[in-house]
N, C-alpha and C positions, 0 to 999 in steps of 0.2 A: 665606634665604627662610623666612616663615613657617610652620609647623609645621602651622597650619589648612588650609593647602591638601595636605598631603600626608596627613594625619590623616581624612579627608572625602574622600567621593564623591558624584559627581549626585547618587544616589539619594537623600541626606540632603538635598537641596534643594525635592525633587518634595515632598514630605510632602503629600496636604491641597491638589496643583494640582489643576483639574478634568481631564477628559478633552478632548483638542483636539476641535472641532467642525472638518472641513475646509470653506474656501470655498473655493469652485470660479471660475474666471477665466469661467465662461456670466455669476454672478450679475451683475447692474447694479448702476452706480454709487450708487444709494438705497439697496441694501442694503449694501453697503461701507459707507456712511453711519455706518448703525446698528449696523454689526460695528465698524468702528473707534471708536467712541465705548465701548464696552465692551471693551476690548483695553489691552496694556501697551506704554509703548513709541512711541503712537500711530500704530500700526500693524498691521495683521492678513498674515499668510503667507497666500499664493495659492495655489492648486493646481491639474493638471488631472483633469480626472473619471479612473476608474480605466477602461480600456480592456477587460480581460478581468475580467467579474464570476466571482466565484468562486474564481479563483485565489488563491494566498496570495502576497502578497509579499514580496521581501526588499526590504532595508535599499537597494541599489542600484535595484530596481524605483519604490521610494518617492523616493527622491534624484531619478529624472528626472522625474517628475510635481510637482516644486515648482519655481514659475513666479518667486516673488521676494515682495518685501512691500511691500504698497501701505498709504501713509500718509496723514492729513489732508492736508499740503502738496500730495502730487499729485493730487489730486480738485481741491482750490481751483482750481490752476494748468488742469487739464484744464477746469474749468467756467467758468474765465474767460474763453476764446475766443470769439470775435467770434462763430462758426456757434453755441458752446452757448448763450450770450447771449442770442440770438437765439430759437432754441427750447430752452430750458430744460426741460421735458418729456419732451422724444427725449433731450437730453442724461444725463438724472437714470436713463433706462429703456437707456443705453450698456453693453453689458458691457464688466468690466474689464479684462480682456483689449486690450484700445484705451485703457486709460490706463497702465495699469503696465509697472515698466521691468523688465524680464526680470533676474534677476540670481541664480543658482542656487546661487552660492554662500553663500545671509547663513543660510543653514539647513544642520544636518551633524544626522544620525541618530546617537545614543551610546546609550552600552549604561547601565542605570542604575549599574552597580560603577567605571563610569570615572572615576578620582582627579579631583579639581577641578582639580589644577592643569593636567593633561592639558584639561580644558575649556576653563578660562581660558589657554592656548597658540592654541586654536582662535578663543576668540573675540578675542584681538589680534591674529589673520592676518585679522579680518575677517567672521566666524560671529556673527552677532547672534541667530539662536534654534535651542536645541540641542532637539530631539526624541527623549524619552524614552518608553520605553515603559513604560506603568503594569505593576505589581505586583500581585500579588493577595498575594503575603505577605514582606515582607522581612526574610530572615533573617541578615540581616550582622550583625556584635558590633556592639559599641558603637562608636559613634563617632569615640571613642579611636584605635582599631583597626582602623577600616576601610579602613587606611592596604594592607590584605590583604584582597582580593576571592577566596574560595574558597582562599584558602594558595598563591595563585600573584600575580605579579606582571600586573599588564594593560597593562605599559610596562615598556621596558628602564629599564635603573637610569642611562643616559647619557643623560637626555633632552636635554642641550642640546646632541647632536651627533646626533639624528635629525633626519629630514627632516619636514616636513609629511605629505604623506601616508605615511609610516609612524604619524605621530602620528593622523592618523584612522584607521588601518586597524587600530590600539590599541584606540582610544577604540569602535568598530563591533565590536569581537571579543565573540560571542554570549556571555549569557551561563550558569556553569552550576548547578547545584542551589541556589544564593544568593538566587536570586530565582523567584517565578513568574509569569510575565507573559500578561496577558490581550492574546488575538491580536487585532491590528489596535486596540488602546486607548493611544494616547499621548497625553501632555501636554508643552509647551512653556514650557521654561524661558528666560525672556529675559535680558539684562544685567541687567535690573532689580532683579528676584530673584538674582542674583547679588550688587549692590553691598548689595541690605536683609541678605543672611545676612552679608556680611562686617562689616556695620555693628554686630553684633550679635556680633562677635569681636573688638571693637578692642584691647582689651588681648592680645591673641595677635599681633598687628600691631604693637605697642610695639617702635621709636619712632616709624613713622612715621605715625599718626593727627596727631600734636600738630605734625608738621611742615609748615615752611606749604609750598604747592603752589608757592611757587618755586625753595625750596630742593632740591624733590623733583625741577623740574623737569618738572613736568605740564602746565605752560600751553602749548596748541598757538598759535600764533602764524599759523598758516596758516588761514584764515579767510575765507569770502564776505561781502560789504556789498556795500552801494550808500548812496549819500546822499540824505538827505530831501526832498533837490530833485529829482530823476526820478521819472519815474512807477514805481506799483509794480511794472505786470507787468513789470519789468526782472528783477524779483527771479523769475521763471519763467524768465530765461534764464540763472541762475546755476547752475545745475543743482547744489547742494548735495550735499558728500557724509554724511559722519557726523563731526557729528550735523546733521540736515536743516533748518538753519537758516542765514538771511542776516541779519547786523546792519546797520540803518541808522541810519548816521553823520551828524554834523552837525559841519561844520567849525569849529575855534575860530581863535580870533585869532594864536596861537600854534604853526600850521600842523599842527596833530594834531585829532584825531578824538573828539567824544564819542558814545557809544552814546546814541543815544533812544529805540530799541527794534528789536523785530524781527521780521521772518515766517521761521515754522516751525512745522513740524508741530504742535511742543507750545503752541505761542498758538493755534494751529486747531484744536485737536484735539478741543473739543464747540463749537463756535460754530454759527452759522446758514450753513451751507456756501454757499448763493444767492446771501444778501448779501454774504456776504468777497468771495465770485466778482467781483459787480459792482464792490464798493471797488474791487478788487484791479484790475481793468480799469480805471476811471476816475479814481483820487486817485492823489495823488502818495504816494510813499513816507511820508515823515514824516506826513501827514495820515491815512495808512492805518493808521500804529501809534499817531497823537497819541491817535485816536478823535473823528472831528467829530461833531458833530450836524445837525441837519435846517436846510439852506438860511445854515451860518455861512459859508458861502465861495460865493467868486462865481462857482462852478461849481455851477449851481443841480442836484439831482435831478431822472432823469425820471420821469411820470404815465405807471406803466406801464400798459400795455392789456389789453383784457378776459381775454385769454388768459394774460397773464402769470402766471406759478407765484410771481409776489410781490405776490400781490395777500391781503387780511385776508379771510376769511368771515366774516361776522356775521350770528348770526340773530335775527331780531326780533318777535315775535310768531310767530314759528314759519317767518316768511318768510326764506328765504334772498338778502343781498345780500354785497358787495363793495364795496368801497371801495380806491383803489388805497392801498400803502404806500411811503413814501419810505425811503430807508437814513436809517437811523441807528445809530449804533456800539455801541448797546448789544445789539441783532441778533447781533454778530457777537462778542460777549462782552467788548463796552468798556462802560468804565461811568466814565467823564470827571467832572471837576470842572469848576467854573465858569472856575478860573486857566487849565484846559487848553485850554477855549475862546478865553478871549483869545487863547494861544498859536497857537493853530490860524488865526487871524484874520494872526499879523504874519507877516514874513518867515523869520522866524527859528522854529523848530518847540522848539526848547529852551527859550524863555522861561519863567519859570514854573512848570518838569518838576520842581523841586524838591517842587513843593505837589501832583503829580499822584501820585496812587497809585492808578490802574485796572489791568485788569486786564494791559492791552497792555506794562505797566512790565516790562521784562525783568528779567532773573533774576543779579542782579550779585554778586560776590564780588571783594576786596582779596588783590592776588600777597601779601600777610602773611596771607590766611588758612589757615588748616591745612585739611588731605586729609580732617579727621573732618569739619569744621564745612560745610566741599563738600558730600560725602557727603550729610550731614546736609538740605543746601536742596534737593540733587535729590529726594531721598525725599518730603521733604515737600511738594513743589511735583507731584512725579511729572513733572520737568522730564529731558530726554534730555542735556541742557547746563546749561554755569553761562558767563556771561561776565568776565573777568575786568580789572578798572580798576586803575591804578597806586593808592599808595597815598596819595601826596601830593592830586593832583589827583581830582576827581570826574569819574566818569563819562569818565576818558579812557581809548581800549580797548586793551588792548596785546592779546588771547588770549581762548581759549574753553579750558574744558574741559569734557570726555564722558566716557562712559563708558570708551571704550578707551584716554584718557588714565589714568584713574585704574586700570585695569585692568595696566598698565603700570607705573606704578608702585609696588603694591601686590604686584609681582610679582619685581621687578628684585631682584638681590642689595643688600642695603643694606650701605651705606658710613659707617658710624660716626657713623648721625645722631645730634645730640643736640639737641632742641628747645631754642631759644635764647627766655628769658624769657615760658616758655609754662607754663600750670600747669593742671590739670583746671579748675578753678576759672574760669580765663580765655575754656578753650574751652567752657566751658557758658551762659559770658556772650555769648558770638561765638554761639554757635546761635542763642542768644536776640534777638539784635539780626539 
């Protein structure tokens, strides 16, 4: 195991987060909106209002007032319903509390001195945001060193024959003259912030940056689709788990699957939330990720009515009118070529996907890519996943990997990798393409 995870604690990751703003499960689904558009991860932590003002809380008081974490994907899905549809309005003014799915565990309270690797334990059982408490002055050594939180250990030295919740009741252990922490000020460290700081330790990680993710064995293979001939809201009955996306596949000749895109969160996650809604209700899968335009297909758009929340405002001489607006894919952050039109037109939704590069093009990587150059496309993309295609063939899908894949591996005891025909040089080229 690498030396970076035992050498390092939380606290050396918070540096410079801000202070968590709590949303509360009263606000409505429009401001979810505009909180998850501003969030990592594509997604914001829920909470409930605090019951007794004034009281101080502990770490367990806080733990059951967090309701789960509500992402782009489940607003889409919520607003695609026939009743939101319908009144769009009432829909958008819904608290989230009636959209979000309860789940208490994707959040654990830690102490800031908690070793990383004690963190990274928590978030491969399934912890996706750790809640630290800010500082007001940190006085651990150096970094080196912070392998020692106050001259005591904050874990047994057998970690890998403790249990889970002893590993949280570690990682929760208050902490003492090390730090000083301002009451009721925490920040929120995600995966994300976890894979940018290790991304920025790879030679500490030497050898497995340079190894490709099949030899690591990272590709999860268990994976949601649907194919480009059903409709989309099929893809709201897959219930996704992590990372919150379904690929849709397009069958080849050769009875295997090519990926042609996909819904999740992170294609949703600053789009025109209204219009996805409607796509997502009325086109078919492949059409929902080709990106059509206005009137290409023989499911003409409807002329929505006066009331409708998609309707344009324009003011004209100071007079204010309306004009209804049709979907188009650019609404809901496509931005199509002319080849992906024809596409969209034949039977076939891959025609042409060669020449399409919008934005709905999923996020792909070769089982011969290396763990760095992974790394490397999540970051940049601020992608939750990478999908991953054989090497021979294009776009055929064997696998996805996330974050808790690569967290996984990054983590495992290594076994005498040696990167086979792999050179710095190579994988600077591979980021680059």
């Amino acid at each position: 195991m690498a030396s970076v995870f035992i050498y390092h604690v939380v606290g050396d990751l918070t540096v410079g987060k801000p202070e968590l703003a709590e949303f509360y499960e009263t606000e409505t689904v429009e401001a979810a909106i505009k909180a998850i558009g501003e969030s990592t991860e594509c997604g914001i932590p829920v909470w409930k209002k605090k019951t007794h003002v004034g009281i101080i809380e502990n770490g367990e008081m806080r733990q059951q007032r967090f309701v789960g974490i509500l992402n782009s994907f489940d607003i889409v899905a919520f607003l695609a319903k026939s009743d939101c549809l319908e009144d769009q309005d009432k829909a958008m003014k819904t608290p989230v509390s009636q959209v979000i799915v309860p789940n208490n565990s994707l959040l654990k309270q830690v102490d800031p001195g908690t070793r990383l690797i004690d963190a990274l334990e928590m978030m491969k059982q399934g912890v996706r945001r750790l809640l630290v408490p800010k500082s007001v002055v940190w006085k651990g050594m150096s970094k080196r060193f912070s392998i020692l939180y106050n001259g005591k250990w904050l874990k047994n030295m057998d970690a890998s024959n403790s249990s889970s919740n002893n590993l949280i009741a570690n990682a929760n252990r208050p902490s003492s003259s090390s730090t000083t922490s301002v009451r009721d000020k925490f920040c929120c460290l995600s995966r994300e912030d976890v894979i940018r700081f290790l991304i920025g330790c790879l030679g500490a990680l030497a050898p497995l940056p340079l190894s490709s993710i099949s030899s690591l064995g990272v590709i999860n293979p268990n994976y949601s689709s649907i194919e480009a001939s059903v409709p989309a809201i099929e893809a709201t009955l897959k219930a996704p788990g992590d990372p919150s996306a379904i690929a849709v596949l397009e069958p080849t000749s050769e009875d295997q699957y090519k990926i042609i895109g996909e819904i999740s969160a992170s294609k949703l996650w600053k789009c025109d939330y209204l219009a996805a809604a409607w796509a997502l209700a009325n086109l078919s899968a492949g059409q929902f990720v080709m990106g059509v335009e206005d009137n290409v297909t023989p499911r003409s758009f409807p002329d929505y009515s006066a009331n409708s929340t998609l309707r344009e405002n324009n003011t004209v001489n100071g007079v204010g009118s309306t004009r209804p607006r049709k979907f188009c894919s650019r609404s809901i952050g496509f931005n199509p070529s002319s080849p992906c039109l024809a596409a969209s037109r034949s039977p076939s939704f891959g025609t042409g996907r060669s020449m399409y590069r919008g934005r709905s093009t999923p996020l792909t990587c070769k089982i011969t890519s290396s763990l760095a150059a992974v790394m490397a496309q999540m970051l940049s993309h601020r992608a939750t996943h990478v999908w991953v295609t054989e090497d021979e063939s294009d776009d055929v899908l064997v696998g996805v990997v996330g974050y808790a894949d690569i967290l996984v591996a990054v983590t495992k005891q290594p076994a005498a990798l040696t990167p086979a025909n792999r050179t710095y040089e190579g994988f600077a080229t591979e980021i680059q393409s």
